[in-house]
C-alpha positions in Angstrom: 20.8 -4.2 -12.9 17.7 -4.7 -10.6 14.9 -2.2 -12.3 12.8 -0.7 -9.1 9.6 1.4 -9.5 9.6 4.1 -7.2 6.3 5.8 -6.7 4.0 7.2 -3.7 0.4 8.5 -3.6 1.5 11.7 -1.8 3.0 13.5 -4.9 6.1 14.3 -6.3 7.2 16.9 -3.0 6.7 14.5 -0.6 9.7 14.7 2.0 8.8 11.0 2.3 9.5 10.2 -1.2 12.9 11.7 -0.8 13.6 9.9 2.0 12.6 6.2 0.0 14.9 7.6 -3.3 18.1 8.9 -1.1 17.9 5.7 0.8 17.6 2.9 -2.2 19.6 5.5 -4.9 22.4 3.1 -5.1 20.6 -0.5 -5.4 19.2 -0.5 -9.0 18.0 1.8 -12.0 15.6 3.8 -10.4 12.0 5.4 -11.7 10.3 7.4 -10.0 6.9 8.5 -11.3 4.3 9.3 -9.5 0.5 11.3 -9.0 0.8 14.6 -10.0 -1.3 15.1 -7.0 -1.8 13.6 -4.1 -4.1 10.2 -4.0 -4.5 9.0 -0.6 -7.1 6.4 0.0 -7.6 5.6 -3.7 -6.4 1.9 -3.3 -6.3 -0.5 -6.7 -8.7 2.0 -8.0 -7.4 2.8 -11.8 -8.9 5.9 -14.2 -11.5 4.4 -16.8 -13.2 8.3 -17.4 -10.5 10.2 -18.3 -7.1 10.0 -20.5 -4.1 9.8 -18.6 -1.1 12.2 -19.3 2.4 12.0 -18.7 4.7 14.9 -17.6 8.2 15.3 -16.7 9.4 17.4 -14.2 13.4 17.9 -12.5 13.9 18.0 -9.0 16.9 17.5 -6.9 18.4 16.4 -9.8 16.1 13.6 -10.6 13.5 13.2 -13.8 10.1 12.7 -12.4 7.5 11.6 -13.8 3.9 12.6 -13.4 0.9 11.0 -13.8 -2.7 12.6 -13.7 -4.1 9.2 -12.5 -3.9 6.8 -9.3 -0.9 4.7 -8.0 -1.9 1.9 -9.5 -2.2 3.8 -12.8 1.2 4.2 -12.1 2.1 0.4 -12.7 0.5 0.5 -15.7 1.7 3.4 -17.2 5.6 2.3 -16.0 5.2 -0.9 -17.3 3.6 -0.1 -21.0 4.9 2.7 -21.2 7.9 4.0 -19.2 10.1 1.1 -17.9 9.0 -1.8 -19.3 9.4 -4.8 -17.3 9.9 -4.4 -13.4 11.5 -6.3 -11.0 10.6 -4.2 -7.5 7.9 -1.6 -7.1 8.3 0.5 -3.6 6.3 2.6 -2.5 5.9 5.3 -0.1 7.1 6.9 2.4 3.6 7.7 3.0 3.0 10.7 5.0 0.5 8.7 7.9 0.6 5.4 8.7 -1.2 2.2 6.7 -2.2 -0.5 9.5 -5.0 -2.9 9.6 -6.8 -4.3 6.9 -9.4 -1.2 7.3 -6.5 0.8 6.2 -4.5 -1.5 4.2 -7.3 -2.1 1.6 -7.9 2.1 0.8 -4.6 2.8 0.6 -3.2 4.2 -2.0 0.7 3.6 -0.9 0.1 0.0 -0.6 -2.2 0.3 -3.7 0.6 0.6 -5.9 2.4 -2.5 -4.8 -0.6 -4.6 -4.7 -1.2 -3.6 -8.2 1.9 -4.7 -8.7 1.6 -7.7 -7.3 -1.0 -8.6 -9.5 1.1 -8.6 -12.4 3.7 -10.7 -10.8 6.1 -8.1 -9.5 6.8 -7.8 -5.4 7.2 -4.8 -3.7 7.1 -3.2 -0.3 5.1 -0.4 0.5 6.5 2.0 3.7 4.4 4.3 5.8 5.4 6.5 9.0 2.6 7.5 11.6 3.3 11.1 11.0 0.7 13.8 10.4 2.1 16.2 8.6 5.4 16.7 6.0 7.3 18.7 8.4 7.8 15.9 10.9 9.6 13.9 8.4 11.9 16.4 7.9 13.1 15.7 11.2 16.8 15.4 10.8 16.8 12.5 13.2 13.4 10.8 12.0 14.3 10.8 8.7 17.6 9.3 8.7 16.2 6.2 10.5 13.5 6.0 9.0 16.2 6.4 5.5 18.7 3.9 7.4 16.3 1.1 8.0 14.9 0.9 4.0 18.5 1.0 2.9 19.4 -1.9 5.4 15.8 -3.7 4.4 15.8 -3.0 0.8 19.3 -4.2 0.1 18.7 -7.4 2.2 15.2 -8.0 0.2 17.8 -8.3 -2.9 20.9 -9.9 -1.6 18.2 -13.1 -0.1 15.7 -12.8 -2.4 12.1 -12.0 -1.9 10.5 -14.4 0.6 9.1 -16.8 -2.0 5.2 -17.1 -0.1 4.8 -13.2 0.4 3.4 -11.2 -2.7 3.9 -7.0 -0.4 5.4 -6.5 2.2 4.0 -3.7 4.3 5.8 -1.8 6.4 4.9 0.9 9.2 7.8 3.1 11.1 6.4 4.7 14.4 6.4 7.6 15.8 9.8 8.8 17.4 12.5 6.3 17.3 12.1 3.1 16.8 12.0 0.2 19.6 12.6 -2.7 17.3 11.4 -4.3 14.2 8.6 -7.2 14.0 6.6 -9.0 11.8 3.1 -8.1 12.9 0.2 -9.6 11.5 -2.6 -6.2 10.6 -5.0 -5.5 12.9 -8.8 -5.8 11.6 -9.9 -1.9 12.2 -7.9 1.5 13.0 -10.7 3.9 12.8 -14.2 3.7 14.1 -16.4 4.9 11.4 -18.5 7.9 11.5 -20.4 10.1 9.1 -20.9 13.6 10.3 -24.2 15.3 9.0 -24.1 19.3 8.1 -25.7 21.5 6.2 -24.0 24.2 3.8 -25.3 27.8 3.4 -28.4 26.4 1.4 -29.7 24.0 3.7 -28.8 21.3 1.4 -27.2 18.3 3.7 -23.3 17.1 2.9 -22.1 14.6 4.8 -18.5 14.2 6.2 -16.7 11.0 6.3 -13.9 9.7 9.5 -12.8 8.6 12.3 -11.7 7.7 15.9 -8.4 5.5 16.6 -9.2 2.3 17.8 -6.9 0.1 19.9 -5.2 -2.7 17.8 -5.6 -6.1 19.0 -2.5 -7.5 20.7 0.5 -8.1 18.5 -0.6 -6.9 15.6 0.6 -4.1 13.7 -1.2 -0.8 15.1 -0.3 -2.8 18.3 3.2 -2.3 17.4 3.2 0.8 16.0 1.4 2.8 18.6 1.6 0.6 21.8 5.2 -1.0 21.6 7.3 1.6 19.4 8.4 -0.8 16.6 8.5 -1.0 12.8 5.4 -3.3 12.1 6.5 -5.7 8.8 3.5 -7.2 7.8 3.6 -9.5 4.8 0.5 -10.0 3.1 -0.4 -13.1 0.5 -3.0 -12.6 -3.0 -5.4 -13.9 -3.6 -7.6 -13.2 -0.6 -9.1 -16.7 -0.8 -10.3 -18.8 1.9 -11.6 -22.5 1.4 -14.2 -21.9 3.4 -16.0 -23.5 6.5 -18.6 -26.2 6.1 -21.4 -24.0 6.6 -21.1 -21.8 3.4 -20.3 -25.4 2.1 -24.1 -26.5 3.0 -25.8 -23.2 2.2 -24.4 -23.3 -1.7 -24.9 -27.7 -1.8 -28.7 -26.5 -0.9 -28.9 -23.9 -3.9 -27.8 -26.4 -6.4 -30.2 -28.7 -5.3 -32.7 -25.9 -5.5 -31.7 -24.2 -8.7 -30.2 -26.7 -11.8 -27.0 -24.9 -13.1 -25.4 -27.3 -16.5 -21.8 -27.7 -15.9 -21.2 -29.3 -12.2 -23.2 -31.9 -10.3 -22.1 -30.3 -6.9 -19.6 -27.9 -5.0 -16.3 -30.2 -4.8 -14.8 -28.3 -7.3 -12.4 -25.3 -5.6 -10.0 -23.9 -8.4 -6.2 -24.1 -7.0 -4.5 -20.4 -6.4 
């Protein structure tokens, strides 16, 4: 039987997580641990200055179990721990969505499955551009939000997982759903701003966020906010580029400045 990590970075009362379990239930052995509390925008971040606890709690019928750290603690802890070896970690639903690389590389949702990823397991990560729990415990958002994983989820495992993919992240829009598509992400969702303030002692705090930002056409905050759709975006590790000749001539010109023992010049690029 297919073992599947189920785990979120919204905590363990997420409607969204709920949502993920009722609708995968019946495809594997099922494990759901996740943050104690919620852990949005931690990433692949993982606790080095504190122990980590587990604790086990029953809902809806279900063992839970909870973990003072990150999702991507979570991966570590299920697999040394909990589970043992994994063949699926999902992830999600998270309550907001996670589009564009901006987003994509703070997240905590998709954290947990690009952990995973790292240590060789695939996974999908799913996100719904709500803002709050209540709206997915819409009756009618939630089951298609529920019907679509089930669909997707049980398709992943009949096929296979796409051998060139490591996640596979996936954003449900708000209101029903137009279509699906493979979108690749966007480069920004958010302008950046830091707001200035003082508290009651005069000492400056700074808040951090942002403005939406239009996605360039096609990719997936285009699709999720412009055209309607679920936006699949697979995404590939390592995040390595060869390079264009440029950064080739800038580091051929340090080694002829500096002497380094080991390699006469820059030909060598490590496969991945």
């Amino acid at each position: 039987m297919v073992k599947i990590l189920l785990t979120n970075d919204d905590g363990p009362f997420s409607p969204g997580l709920w949502i993920l379990y009722e609708a995968i239930k019946e495809l594997g052995e099922i494990y759901i641990i996740v943050p104690e509390t919620p852990k949005s925008a931690s990433g692949l971040g993982i606790t080095l200055h504190k122990p980590l606890r587990i604790n086990k709690l029953h809902i809806k019928g279900q063992t839970v179990f909870l973990v003072n750290g990150t999702p991507s603690d979570i991966v570590y802890v299920a697999l040394n721990v909990i589970t043992g070896k994994l063949d699926l970690v999902l992830s999600g639903v998270n309550i907001g969505e996670n589009v564009s690389m901006q987003v994509i590389l703070s997240s905590g949702t998709v954290g947990a499955v690009l952990q995973g990823a790292i240590e060789g397991i695939p996974g999908i990560a799913f996100s719904a551009a709500v803002s709050s729990p209540e709206e997915l415990e819409d009756i009618n958002l939630s089951k298609s939000i529920r019907d679509f994983i089930s669909v997707f989820v049980r398709k992943i495992l009949e096929r296979g997982y796409p051998s060139s993919v490591d996640i596979i992240n996936v954003n449900f829009p708000p209101g029903r759903p137009r279509g699906v598509i493979i979108a690749p992400p966007a480069r920004k969702r958010f302008s950046t701003i830091v707001s200035k303030r003082k508290d009651p002692r005069g000492i400056n705090y700074y808040w951090l966020y942002g403005q939406p930002v239009e996605g360039e056409p096609g990719t997936d905050v285009d699709i999720v906010f412009s055209k309607g759709g679920i936006a699949i975006t697979p995404l590939r590790l390592p995040l390595f580029d060869t390079c264009e000749n440029s950064l080739k001539q800038i580091i051929d010109e340090i080694n002829s400045i500096l002497t380094y023992e080991g390699y006469e010049n820059n030909d060598y690029i490590p496969s991945v």
